[in-house]
C-alpha positions in Angstrom: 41.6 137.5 48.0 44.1 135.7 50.7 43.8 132.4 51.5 43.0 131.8 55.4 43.5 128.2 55.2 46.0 127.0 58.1 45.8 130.3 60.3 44.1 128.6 63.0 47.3 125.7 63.1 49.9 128.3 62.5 48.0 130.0 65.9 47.7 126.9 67.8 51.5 126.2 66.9 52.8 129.3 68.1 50.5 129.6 71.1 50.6 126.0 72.3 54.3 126.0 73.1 54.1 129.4 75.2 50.8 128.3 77.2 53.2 124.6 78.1 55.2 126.7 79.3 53.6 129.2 81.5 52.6 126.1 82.8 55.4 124.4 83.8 57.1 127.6 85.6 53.5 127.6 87.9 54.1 123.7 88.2 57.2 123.8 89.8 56.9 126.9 92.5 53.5 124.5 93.4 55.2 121.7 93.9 57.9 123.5 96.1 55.3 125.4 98.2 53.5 122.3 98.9 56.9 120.3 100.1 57.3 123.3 102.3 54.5 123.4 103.9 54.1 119.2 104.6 57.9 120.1 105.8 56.7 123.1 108.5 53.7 121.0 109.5 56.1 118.0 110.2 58.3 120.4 112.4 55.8 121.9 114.0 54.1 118.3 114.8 57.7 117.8 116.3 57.8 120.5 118.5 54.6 119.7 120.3 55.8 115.8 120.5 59.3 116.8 122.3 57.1 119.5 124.7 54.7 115.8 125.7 58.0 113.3 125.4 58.9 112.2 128.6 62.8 113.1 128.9 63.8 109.7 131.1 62.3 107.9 128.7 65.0 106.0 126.3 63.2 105.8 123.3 61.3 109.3 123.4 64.0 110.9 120.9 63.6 108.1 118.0 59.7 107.9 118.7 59.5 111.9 117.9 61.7 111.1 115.0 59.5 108.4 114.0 56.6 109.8 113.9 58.0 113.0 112.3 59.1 110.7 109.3 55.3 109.8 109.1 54.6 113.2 108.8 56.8 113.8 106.0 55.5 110.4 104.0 52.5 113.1 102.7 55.0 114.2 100.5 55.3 112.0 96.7 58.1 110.7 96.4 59.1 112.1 92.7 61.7 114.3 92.3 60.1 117.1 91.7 58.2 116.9 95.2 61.8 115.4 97.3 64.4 113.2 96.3 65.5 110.2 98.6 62.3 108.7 99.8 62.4 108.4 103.4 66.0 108.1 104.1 66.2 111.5 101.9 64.8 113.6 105.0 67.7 115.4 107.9 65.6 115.8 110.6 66.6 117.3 113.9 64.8 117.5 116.7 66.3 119.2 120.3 65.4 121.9 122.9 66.5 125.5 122.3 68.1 127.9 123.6 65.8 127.4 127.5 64.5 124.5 128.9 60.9 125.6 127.8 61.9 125.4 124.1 61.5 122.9 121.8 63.3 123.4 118.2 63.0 121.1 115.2 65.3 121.1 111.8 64.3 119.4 108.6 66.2 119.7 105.2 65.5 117.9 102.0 66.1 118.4 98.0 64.4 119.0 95.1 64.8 118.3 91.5 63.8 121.0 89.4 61.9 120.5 86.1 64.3 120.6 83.1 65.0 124.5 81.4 63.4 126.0 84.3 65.7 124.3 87.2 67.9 127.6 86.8 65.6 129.9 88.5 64.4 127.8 91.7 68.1 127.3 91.6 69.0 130.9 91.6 66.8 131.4 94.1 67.4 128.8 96.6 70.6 126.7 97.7 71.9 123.8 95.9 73.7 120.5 96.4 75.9 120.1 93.9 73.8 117.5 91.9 71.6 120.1 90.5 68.6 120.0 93.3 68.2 122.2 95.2 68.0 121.9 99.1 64.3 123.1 101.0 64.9 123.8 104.4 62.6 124.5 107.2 63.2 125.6 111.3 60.6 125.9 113.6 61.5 126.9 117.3 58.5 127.2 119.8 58.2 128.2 123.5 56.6 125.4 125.3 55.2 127.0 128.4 54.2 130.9 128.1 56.7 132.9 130.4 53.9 134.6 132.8 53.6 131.1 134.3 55.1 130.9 137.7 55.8 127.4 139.4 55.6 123.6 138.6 52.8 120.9 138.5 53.3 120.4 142.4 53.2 124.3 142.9 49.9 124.1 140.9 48.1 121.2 142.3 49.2 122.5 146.1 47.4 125.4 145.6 44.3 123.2 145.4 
């Protein structure tokens, strides 16, 4: 008759290391999803600011940025999540390609978890120092293009 002392540990040992990490390659696409999507809020947010900003206005440009930065402090500052803190983020914030379009940039790196930095890496671009760089453009039409006229065309009409 065979001893079944220590099966259970020999299980645990062999199971435990594969379970940690299944885990850690769901941790790290997580964590890179959730930047992303702080990050497209953020640019978004933007967009509708520079739409309201009032162009004659000096300090309209750094308010937007501002207040985009803000945006972006819902992201942790641990590596994993963005490196830098908030001088880390390359925000850029303009009109497109009409005068009825607002555009907004933001870039900012990642650390990946050590052994599985290779595939976020593989997928995405890096910056030399092993992170890799998440990067997010949003472009919006601020004024649908069915709509004739101007405020004073509008309020004439009344």
């Amino acid at each position: 008759m065979a001893s079944e002392e220590g099966q259970a540990t020999l299980e645990a040992a062999m199971l435990l290391p594969t379970l940690m990490l299944i885990l850690a390659m769901l941790v790290q696409p997580a964590c890179i999803l959730y930047t992303r999507c702080v990050m497209l809020s953020a640019a978004a947010e933007g967009c509708r600011l520079m739409v309201t900003a009032d162009p004659d206005a000096g300090q309209a440009g750094q308010s937007c940025l501002d207040y985009v930065r803000r945006r972006l402090g819902a992201v942790p500052n641990v590596p994993i999540f963005h490196v830098g803190g908030q001088d880390g983020w390359s925000i850029e914030l303009g009109g497109g390609v009409s005068e009825h379009e607002a555009s907004a940039r933001i870039v900012g790196t990642v650390t990946p978890l050590p052994l599985l930095g290779v595939i976020p890496a593989l997928l995405g671009e890096t910056d030399g120092e092993g992170n890799v760089v998440v990067e997010v453009r949003v472009t919006q039409t601020t004024r649908p293009s069915w709509l004739d006229g101007g405020y004073d065309d509008w309020t004439a009409d009344w």
